[in-house]
C-alpha positions in Angstrom: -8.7 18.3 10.5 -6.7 21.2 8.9 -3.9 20.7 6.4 -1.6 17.7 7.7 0.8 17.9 5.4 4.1 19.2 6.5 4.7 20.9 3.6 1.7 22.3 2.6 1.4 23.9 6.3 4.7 25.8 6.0 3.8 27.2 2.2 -0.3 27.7 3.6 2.0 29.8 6.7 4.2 31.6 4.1 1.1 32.5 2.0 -1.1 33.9 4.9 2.2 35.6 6.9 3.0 37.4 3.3 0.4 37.7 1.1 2.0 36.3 -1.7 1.1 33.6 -3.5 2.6 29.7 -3.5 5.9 30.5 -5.1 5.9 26.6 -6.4 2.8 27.3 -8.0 3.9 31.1 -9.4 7.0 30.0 -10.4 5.8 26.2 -11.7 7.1 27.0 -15.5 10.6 28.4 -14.6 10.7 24.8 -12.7 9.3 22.8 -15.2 12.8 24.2 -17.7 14.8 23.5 -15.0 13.6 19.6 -14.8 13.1 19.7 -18.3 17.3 20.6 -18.3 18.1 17.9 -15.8 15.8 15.1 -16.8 13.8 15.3 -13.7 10.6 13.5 -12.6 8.2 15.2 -10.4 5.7 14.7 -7.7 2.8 16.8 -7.5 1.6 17.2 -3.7 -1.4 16.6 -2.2 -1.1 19.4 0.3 -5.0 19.4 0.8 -5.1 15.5 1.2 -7.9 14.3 3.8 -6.1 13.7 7.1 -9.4 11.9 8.6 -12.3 10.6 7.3 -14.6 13.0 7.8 -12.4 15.3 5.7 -12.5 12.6 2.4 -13.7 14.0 -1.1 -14.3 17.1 0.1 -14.3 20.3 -2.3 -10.4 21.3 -1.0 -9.3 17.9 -2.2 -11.3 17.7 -5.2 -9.6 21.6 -6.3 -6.4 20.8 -5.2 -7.4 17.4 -7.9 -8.2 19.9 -10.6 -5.1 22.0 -9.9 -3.0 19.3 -10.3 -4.6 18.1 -13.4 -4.0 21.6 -14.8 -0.4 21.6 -13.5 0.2 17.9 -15.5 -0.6 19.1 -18.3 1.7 22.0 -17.6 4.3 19.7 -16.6 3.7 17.6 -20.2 3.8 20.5 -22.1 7.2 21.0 -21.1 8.1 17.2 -21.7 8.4 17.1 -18.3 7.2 13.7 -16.7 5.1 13.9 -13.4 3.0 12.0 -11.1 0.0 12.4 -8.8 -0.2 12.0 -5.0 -2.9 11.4 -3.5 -5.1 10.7 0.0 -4.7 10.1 2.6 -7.4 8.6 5.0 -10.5 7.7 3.4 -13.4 5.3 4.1 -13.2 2.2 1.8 -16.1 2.4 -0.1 -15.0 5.6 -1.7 -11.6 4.2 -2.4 -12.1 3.2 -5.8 -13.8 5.9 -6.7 -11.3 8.5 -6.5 -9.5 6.4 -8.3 -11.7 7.0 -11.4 -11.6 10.6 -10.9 -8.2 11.1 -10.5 -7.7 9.0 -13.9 -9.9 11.4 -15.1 -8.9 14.9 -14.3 -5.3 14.2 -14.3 -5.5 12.1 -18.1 -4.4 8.8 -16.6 -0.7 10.1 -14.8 0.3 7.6 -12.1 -1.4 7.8 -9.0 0.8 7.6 -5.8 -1.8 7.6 -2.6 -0.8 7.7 1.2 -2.5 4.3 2.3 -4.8 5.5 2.4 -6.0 4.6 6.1 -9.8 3.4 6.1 -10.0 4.5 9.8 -9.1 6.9 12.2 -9.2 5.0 15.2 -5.8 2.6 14.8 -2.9 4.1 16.5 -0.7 1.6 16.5 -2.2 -1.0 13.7 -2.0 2.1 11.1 0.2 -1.0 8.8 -2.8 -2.6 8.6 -5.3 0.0 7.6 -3.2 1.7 5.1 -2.9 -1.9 3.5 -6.3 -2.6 3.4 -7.0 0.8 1.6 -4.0 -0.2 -0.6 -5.1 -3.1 -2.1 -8.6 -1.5 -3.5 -6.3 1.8 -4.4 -4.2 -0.5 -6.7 -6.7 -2.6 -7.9 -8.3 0.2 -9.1 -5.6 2.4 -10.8 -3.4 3.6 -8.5 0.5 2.9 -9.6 2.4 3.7 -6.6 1.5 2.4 -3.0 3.6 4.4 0.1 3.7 2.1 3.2 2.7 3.3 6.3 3.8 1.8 9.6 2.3 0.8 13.0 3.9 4.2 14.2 1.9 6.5 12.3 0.5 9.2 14.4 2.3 8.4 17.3 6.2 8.2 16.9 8.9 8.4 14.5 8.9 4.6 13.2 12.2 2.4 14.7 13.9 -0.4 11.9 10.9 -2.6 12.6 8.2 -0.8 12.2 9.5 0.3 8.5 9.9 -3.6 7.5 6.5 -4.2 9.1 5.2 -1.4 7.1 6.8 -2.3 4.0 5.9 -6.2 4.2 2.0 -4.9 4.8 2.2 -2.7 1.7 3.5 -5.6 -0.4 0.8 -7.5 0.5 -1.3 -4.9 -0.3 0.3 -4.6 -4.0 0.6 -8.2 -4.7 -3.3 -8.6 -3.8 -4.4 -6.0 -6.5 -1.8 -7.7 -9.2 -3.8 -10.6 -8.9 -7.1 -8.7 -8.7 -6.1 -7.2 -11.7 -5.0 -10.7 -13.7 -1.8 -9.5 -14.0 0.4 -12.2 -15.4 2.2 -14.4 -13.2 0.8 -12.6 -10.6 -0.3 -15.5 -8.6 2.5 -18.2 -9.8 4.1 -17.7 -6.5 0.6 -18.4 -4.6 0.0 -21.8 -7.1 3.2 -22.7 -5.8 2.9 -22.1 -2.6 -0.5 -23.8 -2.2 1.2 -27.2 -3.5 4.2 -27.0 -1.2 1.4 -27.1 1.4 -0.5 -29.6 0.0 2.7 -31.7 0.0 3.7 -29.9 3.6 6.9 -29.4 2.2 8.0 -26.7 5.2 10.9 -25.6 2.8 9.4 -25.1 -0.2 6.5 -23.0 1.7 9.2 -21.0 3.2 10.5 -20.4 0.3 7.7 -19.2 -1.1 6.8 -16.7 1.6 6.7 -12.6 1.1 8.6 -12.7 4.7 10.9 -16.2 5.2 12.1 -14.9 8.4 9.0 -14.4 10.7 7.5 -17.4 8.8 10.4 -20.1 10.3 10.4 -18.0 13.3 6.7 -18.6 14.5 7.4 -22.2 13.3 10.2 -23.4 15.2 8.4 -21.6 18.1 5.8 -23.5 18.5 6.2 -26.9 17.0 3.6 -30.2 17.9 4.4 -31.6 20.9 4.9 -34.7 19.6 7.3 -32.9 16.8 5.4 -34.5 13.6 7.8 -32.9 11.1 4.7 -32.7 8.4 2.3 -30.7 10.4 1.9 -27.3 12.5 0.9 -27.2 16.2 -2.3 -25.9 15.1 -4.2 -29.2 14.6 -1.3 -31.3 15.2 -2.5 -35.3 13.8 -6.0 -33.8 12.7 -4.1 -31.9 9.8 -6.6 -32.0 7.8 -3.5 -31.8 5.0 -1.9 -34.9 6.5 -5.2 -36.9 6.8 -6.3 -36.5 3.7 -2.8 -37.4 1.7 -2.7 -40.3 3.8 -6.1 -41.2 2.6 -5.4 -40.8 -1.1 -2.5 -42.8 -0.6 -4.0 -45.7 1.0 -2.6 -45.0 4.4 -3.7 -45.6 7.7 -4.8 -42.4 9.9 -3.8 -42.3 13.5 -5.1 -39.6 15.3 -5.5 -41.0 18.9 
């Protein structure tokens, strides 16, 4: 792939078309005084970001790296506060790794990364493998997912494709908080994993990232025989509801 993102292709157009250099980068000073003036955060690009596999950790994305390292310090120079984005698609394994680099080179500023996807070959599940790229970017550094959606490469994304997206990349966030021991990260899975011990429906629901779909799929598709403390899914041979029965003493029909 060439550059895929939409602003680096127009100033990479502006460059070749004039000659002249990336007047964001020429001009980065008199815009660092300017955000300096108006307390404002900044974002450094990743115009050079891979936009397929086979473009990941290569030596555009590792310079553009080392240009925006120089640029944070730039930006901190000028009490200026900044972050990082980052890739993009990239294969799994090397996930974590330019995580550690970017640490590195940029001295530790927040890492924002585009997924990233960990294959090309998704259209239309794109939710999916940016949150599986996710997870190991934040469990290894990164500070700042962005959510992709199941339209990516193919459409601009309707209403529910941006809560799918979003709901995948909270998944993907809340996995690397507890991969990461962060405190009370996992409270909300303890508590969840009692309310199903007890197959208290309510308490699970209320305990789930997305209520609504959760109930939905539910009420669907209830037992036949509508045992209120189990799913269709094994019906009497919950293996929940046999063995609280059990502890309690309880006979176990499941004929």
């Amino acid at each position: 792939m060439n550059i895929v993102s939409r602003g680096g292709s127009l100033v990479f157009a502006y460059m070749s078309m004039t000659g002249n250099e990336n007047p964001f980068y020429e001009y980065f000073d008199e815009i660092l005084d300017i955000c300096k003036e108006y307390d404002v955060t900044i974002s450094l690009g990743d115009a050079c970001r891979p936009g397929c596999l086979a473009d990941a950790t290569d030596v555009c994305q590792i310079e553009e790296l080392v240009r925006l390292g120089e640029l944070t310090k730039r930006a901190w120079a000028h009490n200026v506060q900044d972050m990082v984005e980052g890739p993009g698609h990239m294969p799994l394994n090397q996930v974590a790794a330019n995580m550690e680099i970017q640490k590195s080179i940029c001295m530790g500023a927040p890492f924002y990364v585009l997924g990233p996807l960990v294959t090309d070959i998704a259209p239309g599940y794109d939710h999916i493998t940016g949150a599986i790229g996710g997870a190991v970017a934040a469990m290894n550094g990164a500070a700042f997912l962005c959510y992709v959606t199941s339209a990516e490469h193919l459409a601009l994304p309707n209403v529910d494709d941006v809560r799918q997206g979003i709901i995948a990349s909270k998944i993907a966030a809340h996995a690397a908080d507890i991969a990461k021991g962060i405190p009370h990260a996992r409270d909300i899975d303890d508590k969840m994993a009692d309310a199903r011990r007890r197959l208290d429906w309510e308490a699970q629901f209320e305990c789930a990232l997305d209520e609504k779909t959760a109930r939905k799929i539910r009420d669907s598709r209830r037992p036949e025989d509508d045992h209120s403390d189990t799913c269709s899914m094994c019906g009497k041979f919950c293996a929940v509801r046999s063995m609280n029965k059990a502890l309690a003493g309880e006979y176990i029909d499941i004929l």
